[in-house]
C-alpha positions as CSV (number, residue, x, y, z in Angstrom):
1,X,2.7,-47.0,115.3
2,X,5.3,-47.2,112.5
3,X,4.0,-50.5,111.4
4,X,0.3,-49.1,111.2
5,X,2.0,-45.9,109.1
6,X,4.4,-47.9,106.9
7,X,1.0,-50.4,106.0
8,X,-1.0,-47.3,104.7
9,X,1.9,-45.5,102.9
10,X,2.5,-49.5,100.8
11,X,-1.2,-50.0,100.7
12,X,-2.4,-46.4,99.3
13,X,-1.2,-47.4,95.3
14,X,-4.2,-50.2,95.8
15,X,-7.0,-47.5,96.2
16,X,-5.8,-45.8,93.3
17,X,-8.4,-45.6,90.6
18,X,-6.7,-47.1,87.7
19,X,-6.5,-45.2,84.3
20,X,-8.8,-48.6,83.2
21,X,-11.4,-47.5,85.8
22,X,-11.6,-44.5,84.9
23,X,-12.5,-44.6,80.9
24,X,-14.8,-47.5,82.9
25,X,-16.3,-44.1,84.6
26,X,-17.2,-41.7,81.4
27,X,-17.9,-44.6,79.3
28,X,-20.7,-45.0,82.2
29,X,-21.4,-41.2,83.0
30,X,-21.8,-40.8,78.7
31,X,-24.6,-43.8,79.1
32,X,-26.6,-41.8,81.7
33,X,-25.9,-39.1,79.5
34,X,-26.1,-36.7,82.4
35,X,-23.9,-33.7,81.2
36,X,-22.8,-31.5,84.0
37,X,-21.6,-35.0,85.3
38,X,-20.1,-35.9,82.3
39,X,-18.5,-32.3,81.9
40,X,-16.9,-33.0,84.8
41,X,-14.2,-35.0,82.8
42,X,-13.4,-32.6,79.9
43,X,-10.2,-30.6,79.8
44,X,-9.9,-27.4,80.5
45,X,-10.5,-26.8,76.9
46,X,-12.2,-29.2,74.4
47,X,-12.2,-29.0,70.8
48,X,-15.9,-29.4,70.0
49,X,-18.1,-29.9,66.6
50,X,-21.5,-29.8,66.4
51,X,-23.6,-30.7,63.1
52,X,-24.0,-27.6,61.0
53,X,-20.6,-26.6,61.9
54,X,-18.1,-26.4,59.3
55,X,-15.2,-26.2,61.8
56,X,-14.1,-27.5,65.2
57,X,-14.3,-24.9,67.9
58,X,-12.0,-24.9,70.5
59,X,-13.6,-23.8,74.1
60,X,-12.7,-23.5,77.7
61,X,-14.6,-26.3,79.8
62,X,-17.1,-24.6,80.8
63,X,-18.4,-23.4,77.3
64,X,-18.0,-26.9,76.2
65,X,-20.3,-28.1,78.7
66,X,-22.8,-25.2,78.1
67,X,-22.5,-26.0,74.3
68,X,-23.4,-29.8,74.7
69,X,-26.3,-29.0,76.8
70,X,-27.9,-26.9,74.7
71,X,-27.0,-29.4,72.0
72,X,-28.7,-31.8,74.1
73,X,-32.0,-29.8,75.0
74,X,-32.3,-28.7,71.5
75,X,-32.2,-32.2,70.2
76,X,-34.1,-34.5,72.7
77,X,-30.6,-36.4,73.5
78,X,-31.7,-39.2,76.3
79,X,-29.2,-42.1,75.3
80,X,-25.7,-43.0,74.4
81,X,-24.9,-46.5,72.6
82,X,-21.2,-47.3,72.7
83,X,-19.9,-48.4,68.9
84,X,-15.9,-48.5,69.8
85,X,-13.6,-48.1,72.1
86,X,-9.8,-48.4,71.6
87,X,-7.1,-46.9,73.7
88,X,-3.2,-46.4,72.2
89,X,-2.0,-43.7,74.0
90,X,-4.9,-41.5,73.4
91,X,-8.2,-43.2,74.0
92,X,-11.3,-43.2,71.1
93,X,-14.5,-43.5,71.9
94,X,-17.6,-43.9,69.7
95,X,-20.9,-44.2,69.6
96,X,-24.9,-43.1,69.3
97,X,-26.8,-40.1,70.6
98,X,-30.9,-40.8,70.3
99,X,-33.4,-38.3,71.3
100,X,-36.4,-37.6,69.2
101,X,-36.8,-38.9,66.1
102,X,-32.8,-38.5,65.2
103,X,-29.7,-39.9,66.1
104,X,-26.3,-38.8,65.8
105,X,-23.1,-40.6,66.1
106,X,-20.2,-39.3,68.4
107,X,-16.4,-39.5,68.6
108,X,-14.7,-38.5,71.8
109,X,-11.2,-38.3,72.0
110,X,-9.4,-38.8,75.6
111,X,-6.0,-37.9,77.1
112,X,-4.5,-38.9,80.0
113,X,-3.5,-35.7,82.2
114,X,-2.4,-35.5,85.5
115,X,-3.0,-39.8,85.6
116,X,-6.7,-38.8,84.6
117,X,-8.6,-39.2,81.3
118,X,-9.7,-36.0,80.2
119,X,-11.7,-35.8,77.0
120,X,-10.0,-33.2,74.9
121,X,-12.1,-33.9,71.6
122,X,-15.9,-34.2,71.4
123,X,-17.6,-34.4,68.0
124,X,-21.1,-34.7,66.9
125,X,-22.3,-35.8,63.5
């Protein structure tokens, strides 16, 4: 019995999702562009900008989501094209909405929190 306890305790670090895995995961939830999904990895508040905004607003997560889904209805968003993604300390990513006739470009900035990315920075151009 304390051979069968001592194996799970060593082997639970292996089904640890890995920091790596996880930017793998919103990278992949942004190309479905499903956004209660993708909500699901924002901070408890995000700094958000939208075009036609002069300034960055910052909003619990649940306003954020609201926000970008509006956003995303009012503008026909269907796709996500990643650009860039680098990761020193805090991890960028960048890309393409399309919907419509327009596209936008995006920057989302990540932080890790509790060993999770959470994206803290969302802006739309």
């Amino acid at each position: 019995m304390k051979a069968i306890l001592s194996f799970l305790i060593l082997s639970l670090p292996l089904f640890a999702v890995s920091p790596h895995e996880q930017a793998d995961d919103v990278i992949r939830e942004l190309k479905s562009w499903n956004v209660p999904t993708l909500g699901e990895y924002f901070d408890s508040k995000v700094d958000v900008n939208f075009p036609g905004q002069s300034a960055t607003a910052s909003m619990p997560k649940a306003e954020a989501i609201a926000a970008l889904q509006q956003f995303t209805v009012q503008n026909g968003i269907k796709t996500f094209e990643l650009s860039s993604q680098r990761e020193a300390g805090l991890m960028y990513i960048t890309g393409k909405l399309t919907g419509g006739t327009k596209s936008y470009n995006i920057t989302i900035l990540l932080k890790t929190r509790d060993s999770q990315h959470r994206i803290i920075t969302l802006r739309i151009s």
